[in-house]
C-alpha positions as CSV (number, residue, x, y, z in Angstrom):
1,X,6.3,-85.0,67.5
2,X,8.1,-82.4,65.4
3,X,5.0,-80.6,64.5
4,X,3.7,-80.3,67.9
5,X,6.7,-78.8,69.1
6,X,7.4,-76.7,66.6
7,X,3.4,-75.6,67.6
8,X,4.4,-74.8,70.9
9,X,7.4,-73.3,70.0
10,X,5.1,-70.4,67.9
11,X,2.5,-70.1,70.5
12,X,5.5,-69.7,73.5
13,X,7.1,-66.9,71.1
14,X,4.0,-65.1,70.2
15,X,2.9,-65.0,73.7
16,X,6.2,-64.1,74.6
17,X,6.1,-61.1,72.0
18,X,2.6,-59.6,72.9
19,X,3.5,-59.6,77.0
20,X,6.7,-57.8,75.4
21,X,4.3,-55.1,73.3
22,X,2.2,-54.9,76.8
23,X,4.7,-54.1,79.2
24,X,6.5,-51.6,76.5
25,X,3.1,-49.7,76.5
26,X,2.7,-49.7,80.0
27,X,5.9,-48.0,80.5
28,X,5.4,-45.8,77.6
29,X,8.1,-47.6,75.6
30,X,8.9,-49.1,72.1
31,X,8.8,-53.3,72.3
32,X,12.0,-54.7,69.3
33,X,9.0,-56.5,68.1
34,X,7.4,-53.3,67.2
35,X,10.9,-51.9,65.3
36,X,12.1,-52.7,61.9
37,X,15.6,-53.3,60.6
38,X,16.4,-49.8,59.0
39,X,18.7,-51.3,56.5
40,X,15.4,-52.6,54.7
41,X,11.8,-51.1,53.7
42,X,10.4,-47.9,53.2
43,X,10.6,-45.0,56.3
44,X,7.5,-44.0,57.5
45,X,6.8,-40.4,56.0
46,X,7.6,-37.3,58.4
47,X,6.0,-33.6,58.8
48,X,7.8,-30.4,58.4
49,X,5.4,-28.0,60.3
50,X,6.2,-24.2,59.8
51,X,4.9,-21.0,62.1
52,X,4.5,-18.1,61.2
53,X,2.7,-16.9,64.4
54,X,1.8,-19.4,67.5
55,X,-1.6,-17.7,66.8
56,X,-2.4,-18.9,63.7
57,X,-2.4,-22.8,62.3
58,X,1.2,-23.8,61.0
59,X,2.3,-24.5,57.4
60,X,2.4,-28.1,57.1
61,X,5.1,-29.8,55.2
62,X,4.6,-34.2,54.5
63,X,8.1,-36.2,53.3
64,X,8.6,-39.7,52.1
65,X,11.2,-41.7,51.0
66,X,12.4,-44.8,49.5
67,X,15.1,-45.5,52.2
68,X,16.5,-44.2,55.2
69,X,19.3,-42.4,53.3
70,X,17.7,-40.7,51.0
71,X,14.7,-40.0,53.5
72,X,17.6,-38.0,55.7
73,X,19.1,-36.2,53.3
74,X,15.3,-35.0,52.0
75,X,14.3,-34.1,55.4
76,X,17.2,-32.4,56.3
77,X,17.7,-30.3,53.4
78,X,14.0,-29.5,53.7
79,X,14.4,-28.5,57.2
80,X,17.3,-26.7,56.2
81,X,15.6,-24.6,53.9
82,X,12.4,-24.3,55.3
83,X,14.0,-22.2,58.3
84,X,16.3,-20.3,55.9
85,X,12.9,-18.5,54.2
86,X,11.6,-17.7,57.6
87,X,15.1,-16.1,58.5
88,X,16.9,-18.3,60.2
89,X,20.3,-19.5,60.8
90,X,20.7,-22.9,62.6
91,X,23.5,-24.8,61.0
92,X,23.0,-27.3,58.0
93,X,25.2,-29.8,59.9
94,X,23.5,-28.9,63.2
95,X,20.4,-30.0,61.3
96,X,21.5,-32.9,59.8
97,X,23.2,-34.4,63.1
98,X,19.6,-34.4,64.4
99,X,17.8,-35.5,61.9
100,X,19.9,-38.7,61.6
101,X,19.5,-38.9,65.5
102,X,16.0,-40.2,64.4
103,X,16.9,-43.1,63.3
104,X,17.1,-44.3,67.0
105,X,13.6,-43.7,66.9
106,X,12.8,-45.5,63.2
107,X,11.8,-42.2,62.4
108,X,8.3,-43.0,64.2
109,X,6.2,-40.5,64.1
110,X,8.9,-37.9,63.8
111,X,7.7,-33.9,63.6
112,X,9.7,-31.3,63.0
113,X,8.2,-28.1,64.4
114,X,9.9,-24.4,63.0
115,X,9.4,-21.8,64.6
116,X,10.4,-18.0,66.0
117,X,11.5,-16.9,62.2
118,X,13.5,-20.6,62.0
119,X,15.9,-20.0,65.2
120,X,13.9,-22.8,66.8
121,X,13.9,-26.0,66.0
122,X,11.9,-29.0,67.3
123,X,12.2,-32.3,66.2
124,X,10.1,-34.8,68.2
125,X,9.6,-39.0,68.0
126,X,7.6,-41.6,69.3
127,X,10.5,-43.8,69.7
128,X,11.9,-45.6,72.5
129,X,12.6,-42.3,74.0
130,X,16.5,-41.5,76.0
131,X,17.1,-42.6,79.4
132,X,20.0,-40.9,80.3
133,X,19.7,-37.0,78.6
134,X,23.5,-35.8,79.7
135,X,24.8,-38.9,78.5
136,X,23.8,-38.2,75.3
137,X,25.5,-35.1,74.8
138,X,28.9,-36.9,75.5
139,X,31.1,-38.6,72.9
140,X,30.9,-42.1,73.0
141,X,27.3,-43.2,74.4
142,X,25.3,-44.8,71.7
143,X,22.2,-47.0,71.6
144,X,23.3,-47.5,67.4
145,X,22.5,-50.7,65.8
146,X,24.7,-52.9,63.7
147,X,21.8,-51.8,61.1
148,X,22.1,-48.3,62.0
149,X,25.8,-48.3,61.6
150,X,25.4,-49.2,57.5
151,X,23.6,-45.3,57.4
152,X,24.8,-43.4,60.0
153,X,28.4,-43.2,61.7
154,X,26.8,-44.6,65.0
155,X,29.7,-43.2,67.3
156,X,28.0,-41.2,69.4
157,X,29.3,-38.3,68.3
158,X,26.0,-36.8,66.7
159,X,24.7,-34.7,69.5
160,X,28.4,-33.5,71.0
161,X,29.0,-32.2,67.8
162,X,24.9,-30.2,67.7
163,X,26.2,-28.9,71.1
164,X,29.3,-27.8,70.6
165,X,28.2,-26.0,67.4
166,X,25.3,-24.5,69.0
167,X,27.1,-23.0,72.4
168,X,29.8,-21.5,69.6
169,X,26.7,-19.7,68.2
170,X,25.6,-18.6,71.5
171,X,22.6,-21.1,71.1
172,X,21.1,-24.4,73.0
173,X,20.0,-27.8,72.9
174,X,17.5,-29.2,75.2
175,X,16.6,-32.8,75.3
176,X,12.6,-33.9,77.0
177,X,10.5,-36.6,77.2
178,X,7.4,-36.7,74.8
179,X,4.1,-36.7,76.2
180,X,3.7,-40.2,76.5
181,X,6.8,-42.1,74.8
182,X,10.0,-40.9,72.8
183,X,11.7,-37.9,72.7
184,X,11.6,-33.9,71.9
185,X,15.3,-32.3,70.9
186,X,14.7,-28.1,70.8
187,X,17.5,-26.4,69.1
188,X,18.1,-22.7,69.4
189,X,20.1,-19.5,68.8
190,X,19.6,-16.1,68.9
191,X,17.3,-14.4,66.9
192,X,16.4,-10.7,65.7
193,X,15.3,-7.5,67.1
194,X,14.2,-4.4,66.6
195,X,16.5,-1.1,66.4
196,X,16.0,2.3,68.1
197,X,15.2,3.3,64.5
198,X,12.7,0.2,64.2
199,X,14.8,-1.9,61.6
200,X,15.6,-5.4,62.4
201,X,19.3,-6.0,63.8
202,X,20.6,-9.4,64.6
203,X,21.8,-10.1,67.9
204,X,25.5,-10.9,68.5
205,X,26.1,-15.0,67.8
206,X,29.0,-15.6,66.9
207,X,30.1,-15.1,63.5
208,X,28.1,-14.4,60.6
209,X,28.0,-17.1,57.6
210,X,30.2,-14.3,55.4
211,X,32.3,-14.1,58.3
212,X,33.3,-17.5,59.0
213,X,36.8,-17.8,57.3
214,X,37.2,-19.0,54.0
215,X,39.7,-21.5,53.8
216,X,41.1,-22.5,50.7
217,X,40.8,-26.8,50.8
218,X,41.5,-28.9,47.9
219,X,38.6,-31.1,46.7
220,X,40.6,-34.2,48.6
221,X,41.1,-31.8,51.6
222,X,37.6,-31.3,51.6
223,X,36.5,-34.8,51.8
224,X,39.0,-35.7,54.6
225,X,37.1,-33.0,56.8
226,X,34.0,-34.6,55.8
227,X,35.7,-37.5,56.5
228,X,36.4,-36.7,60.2
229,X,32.7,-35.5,60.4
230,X,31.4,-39.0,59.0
231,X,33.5,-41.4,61.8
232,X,33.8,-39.2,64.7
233,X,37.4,-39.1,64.5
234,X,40.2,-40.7,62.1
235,X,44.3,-41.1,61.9
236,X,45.9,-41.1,59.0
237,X,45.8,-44.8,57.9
238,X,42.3,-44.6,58.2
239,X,41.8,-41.6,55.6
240,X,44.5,-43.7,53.4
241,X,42.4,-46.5,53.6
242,X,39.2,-44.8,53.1
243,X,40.6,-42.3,50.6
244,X,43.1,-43.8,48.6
245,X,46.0,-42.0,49.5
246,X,49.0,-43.1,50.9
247,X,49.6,-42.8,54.2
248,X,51.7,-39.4,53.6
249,X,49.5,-38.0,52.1
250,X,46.6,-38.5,54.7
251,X,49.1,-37.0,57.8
252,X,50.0,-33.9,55.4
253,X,46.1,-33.2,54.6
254,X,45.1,-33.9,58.7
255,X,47.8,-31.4,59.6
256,X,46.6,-29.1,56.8
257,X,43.6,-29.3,58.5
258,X,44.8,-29.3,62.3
259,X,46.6,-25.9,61.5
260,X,44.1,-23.9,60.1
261,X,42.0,-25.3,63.4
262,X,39.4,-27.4,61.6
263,X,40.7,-30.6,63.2
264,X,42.5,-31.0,67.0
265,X,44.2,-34.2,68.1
266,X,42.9,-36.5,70.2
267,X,43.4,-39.9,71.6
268,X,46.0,-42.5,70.1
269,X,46.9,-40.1,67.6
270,X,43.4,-39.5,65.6
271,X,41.6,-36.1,65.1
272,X,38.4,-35.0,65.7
273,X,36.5,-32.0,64.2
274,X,36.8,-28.5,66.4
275,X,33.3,-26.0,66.0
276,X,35.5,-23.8,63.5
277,X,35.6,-27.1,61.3
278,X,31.7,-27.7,61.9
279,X,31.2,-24.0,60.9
280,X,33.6,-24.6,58.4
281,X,31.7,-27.4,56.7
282,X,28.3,-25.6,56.9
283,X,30.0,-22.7,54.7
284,X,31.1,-25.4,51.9
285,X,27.2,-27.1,52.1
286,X,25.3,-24.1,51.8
287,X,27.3,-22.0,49.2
């Protein structure tokens, strides 16, 4: 008796899973029997693919990694560099935001598309796509796993921050639907042109990467702001507990902070990172 119900049991869950995969693909959409537990296996690999003109093929550019952690860290950096040598000056941490915004998608299929001497950046999925595109850019709405939470902060902070950063650099994010399922994120800022006298000036963005102040953060300082950046936003017994500090020590090293404008306060007394703190922490990655 056992047996046979255990029998059924399998045949009502596999029936139950492929009417699942079939109504996902009829609505152009990812079925959970389809999506993997990122805390486990191998991502599948991504492509880097570099223009030089829309008139000619692109450079192509195939990653794979191990895990999801190092996979993000090798694609950004990648990404990161990649648009550097054409010119370019999206953010690190503008980068880096978006490319851990893939794991929503499991990284399926994921492109990254560089373009107009790197200040364009596309990064597209096959994933289960966003439904609601302005929600997204708000603090606070997140589709992020319990799974999801072991790699990334999973806050829903990601893309306010890629925003914020980008509108300081006089730059934009827009969010589309794929062709058929997931999700294309553009990112862009200002590029080059020419001079009267036919050199290349840059147009006005904010401030340069020399020009962003320099401030001068301990080593601990330093990892509190990165701190802030990893959970969203923090108080001081959080950065004691996380840290290893006492608890005076975290509130002196969030007001360091807080003056020098890298931090503002927020609700219930924690502080969350300010564009002069993203710019801030792009200066101490890329120098």
């Amino acid at each position: 008796m056992i047996s046979i119900l255990s029998e059924k049991a399998m045949k009502d869950f596999l029936r139950k899973v492929l009417e699942e995969k079939a109504t996902a693909q009829d609505h152009g959409r990812i079925s959970p029997a389809e999506l993997v537990d990122c805390t486990g296996g191998k991502p599948p690999p991504a492509r880097i693919a570099v223009y030089d003109s829309l008139a000619s093929a692109p450079r192509v550019v195939e990653l794979s990694a191990q895990d999801y952690e190092e996979f993000i860290n090798l694609l950004a950096t990648k990404t990161y560099q990649l648009s550097q040598e054409k010119g370019g000056s999206i953010p690190f941490t503008v980068i880096r935001e978006i490319v851990e915004n893939l794991i929503h998608a499991y990284f399926r299929e994921a492109v990254i598309t560089i373009l107009d001497n790197g200040n364009t950046i596309r990064i597209s999925d096959q994933g289960p796509g966003i439904k609601d595109k302005e929600k997204t850019l708000q603090p606070g709405f997140t589709t992020a796993t319990q799974g999801m939470k072991k790699i990334i902060r999973g806050v829903g902070s990601g893309l306010p921050i890629v925003r914020e950063a980008l509108v300081c650099a006089k730059g934009n994010v827009i969010i589309e639907d794929n062709l058929e399922r997931g999700t294309v994120i553009t990112l862009s800022v200002p590029g080059r042109k020419e001079s009267h006298q036919g050199g290349a000036v840059a147009e006005s963005a904010g401030p340069a990467p020399h020009e962003v102040p320099r401030f001068k953060l301990s080593s601990r300082q330093k990892r509190v702001l990165f701190l802030v950046t990893e959970l969203g936003a923090v108080g001081p017994s959080k950065v004691a507990d996380e840290l290893d500090v006492s608890l005076s020590t975290a509130y002196r090293d969030l007001l360091r902070l807080e003056k020098e404008g890298l931090v503002e306060l927020g609700d219930r007394g924690r502080r969350g990172l300010t564009s002069l703190g993203v710019k801030c922490l792009d200066v101490i990655l890329t120098s």
